[in-house]
N, C-alpha and C positions, 0 to 999 in steps of 0.2 A: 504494500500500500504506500502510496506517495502521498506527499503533503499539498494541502487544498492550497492551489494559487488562485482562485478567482471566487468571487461570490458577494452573496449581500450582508453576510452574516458575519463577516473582519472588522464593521466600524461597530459594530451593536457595543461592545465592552468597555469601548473609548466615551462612549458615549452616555452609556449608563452609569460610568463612573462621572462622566461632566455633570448630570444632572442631579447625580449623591451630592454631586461640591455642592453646587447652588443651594440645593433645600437645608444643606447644614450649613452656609455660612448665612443664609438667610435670616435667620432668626426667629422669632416668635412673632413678631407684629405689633412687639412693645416700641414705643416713640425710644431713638438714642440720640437724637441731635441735643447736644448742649441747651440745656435750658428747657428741654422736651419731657425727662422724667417725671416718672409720677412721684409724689410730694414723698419726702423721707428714704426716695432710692439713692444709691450713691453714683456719682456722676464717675464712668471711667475716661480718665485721662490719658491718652499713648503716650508714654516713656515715663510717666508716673508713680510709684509704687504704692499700691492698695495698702491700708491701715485698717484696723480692724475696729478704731475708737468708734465711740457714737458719733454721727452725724451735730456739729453744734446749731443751737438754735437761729443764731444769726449767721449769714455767708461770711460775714467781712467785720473786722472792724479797722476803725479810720481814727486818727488823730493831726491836728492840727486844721489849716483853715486849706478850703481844697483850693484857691489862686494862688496858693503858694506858688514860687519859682522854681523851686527842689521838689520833684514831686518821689518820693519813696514807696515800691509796690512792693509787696511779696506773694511769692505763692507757696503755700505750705498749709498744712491741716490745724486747726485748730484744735488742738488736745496737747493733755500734758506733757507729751514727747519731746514737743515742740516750744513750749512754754520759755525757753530762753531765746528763740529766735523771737517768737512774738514780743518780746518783751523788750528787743533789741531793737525792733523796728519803732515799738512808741516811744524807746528814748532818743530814736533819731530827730520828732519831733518837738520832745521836750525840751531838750539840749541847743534844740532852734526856734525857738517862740517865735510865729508869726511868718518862720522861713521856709518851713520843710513842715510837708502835707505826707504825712505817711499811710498806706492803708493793708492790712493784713486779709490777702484771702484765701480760705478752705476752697481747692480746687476740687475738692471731690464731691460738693453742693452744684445742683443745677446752676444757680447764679455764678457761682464762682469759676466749673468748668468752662462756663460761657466767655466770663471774663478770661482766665486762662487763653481760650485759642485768642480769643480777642487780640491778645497780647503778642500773639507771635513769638513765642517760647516755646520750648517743648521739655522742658524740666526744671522741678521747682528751683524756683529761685526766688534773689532781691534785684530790680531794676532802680535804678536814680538816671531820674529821668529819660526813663523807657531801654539804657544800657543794663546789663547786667555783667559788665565789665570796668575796670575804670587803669588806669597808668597811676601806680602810685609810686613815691622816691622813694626810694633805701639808700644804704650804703654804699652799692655799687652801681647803682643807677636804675633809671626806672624798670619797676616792672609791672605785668598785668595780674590782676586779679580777678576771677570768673566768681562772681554771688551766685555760684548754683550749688544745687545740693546740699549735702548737710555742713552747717558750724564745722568748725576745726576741721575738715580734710579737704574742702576746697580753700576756704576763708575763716579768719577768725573775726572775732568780733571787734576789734583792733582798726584790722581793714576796712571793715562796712565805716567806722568812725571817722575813718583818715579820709575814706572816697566821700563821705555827704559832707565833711566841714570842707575837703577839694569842690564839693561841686556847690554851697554853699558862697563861698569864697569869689568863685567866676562869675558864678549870678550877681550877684551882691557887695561885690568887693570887701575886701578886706577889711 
């Protein structure tokens, strides 16, 4: 017996496996567009890492006046994990009275994922004014520093301090 060279029955396998993709990458028919969720789901972010805290009550919170000229974003969960970044970003505004508008948001809330793409990120971070990098001096001359990710292994809180009184400073002189 030889092997079938011709027929209608070669593409049938290709095919029924194309149509397995679709129904499984398909989904349910739940809404996932940012902002789309039903109330209390958790918004998934691409490049993200899922947390397991509750959901907080409010998306965001904000400190100082929002025509600031320094404007300070973050993206990051709202839970105790997290509790010294947030904490870092309201003393950007305290430390600037009237300068620097800082706002903290839970990307994993409908609102916040929204804001998230909004932003043109793709992992959490702190932006001054919409960079999430800044040139800051040392000792051997400038270098860059990337606000993404967690405290201490991209940035320390040191940095975040030196790039908002840097971008304070440009706005506002000296």
């Amino acid at each position: 017996m030889g092997r079938r060279t011709s027929g209608h029955n070669g593409g049938f396998r290709p095919a029924a496996m194309m149509l397995a993709w679709v129904f499984l990458t398909a989904g349910c028919g739940k809404p996932t567009l940012p902002g789309k969720q039903f109330r209390g789901q958790r918004a998934s972010v691409p490049g993200l890492a899922a947390t397991d805290t509750p959901l907080p009550a409010k998306p965001f919170q904000e400190w100082g006046p929002s025509n600031a000229k320094v404007k300070v974003l973050a993206f990051f969960p709202i839970d105790e994990p997290h509790k010294k970044v947030m904490d870092l970003v309201k003393e950007m505004a305290d430390k600037h009275p009237g300068k620097v508008y800082a706002r903290y948001v839970d990307y994993r809330t409908p609102e916040g994922a929204q804001l998230f793409q909004q932003s043109n990120t793709t992992v959490a971070c702190i932006t001054i004014n919409g960079q999430s990098s800044a040139d800051l001096p040392s000792q051997y001359g400038p270098r860059t520093v990337d606000f993404v990710k967690e405290i201490g292994r991209y940035w320390t809180a040191d940095d975040l301090r030196a790039a908002v009184a840097q971008e304070v400073r440009k706005q506002y002189g000296s």
